[in-house]
C-alpha positions as CSV (number, residue, x, y, z in Angstrom):
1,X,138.5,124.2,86.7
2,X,139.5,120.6,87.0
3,X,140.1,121.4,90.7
4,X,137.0,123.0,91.5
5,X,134.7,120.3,89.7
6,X,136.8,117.9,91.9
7,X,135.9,119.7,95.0
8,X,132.3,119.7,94.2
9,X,132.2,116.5,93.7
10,X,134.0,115.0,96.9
11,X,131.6,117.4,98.8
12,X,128.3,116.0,97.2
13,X,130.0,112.6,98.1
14,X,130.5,113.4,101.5
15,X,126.9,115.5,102.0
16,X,124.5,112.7,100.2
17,X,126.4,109.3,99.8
18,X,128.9,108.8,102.2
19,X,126.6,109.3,105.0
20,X,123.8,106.5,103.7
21,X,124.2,105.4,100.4
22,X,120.8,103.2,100.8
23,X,118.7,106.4,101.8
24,X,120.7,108.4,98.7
25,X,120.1,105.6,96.4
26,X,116.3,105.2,97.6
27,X,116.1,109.0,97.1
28,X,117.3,108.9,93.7
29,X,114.7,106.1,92.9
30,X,112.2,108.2,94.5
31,X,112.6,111.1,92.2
32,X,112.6,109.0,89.2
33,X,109.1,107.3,89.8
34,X,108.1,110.7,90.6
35,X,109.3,111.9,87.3
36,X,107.9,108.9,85.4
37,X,104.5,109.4,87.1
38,X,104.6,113.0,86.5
39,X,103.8,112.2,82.6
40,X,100.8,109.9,83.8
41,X,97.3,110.6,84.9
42,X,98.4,109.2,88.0
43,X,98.8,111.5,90.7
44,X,102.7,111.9,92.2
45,X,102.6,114.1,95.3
46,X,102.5,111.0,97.6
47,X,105.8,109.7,96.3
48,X,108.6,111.5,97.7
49,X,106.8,112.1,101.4
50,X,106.1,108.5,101.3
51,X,109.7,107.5,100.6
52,X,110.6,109.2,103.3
53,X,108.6,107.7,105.7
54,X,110.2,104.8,104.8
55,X,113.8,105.1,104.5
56,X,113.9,108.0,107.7
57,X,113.1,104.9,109.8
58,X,114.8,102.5,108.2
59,X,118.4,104.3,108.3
60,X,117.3,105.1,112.0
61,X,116.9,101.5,112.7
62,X,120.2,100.7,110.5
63,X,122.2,103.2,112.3
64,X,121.0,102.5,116.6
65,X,121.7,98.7,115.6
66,X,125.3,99.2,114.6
67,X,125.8,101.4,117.6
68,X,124.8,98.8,120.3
């Protein structure tokens, strides 16, 4: 069991984190406004799409400037 959970783990490491922890992190931050606006009479559908329309670019820009 101990082997499997450490599998798991190294995998969600390498599939979410490893390759931008910024965008991950900003993800994670994302989903917890989203959640805390969700109990609100604010609306929270624009969250998520418009964190993405940030940090897309952003690891875009990130990742062309270390290449050149």
């Amino acid at each position: 069991m101990a082997r499997w959970l450490r599998a798991l783990v190294a995998f969600a490491d390498e599939l979410v984190i490893a390759d931008d922890w910024r965008v991950a992190l900003g993800l994670a931050g994302a989903i917890a406004l989203t959640a805390v606006l969700s109990r609100s009479p604010v609306p929270c559908w624009w969250v998520l799409p418009a964190a993405i329309l940030v940090l897309l670019p952003l690891s875009i820009w990130r990742t062309a400037r270390r290449r050149s």
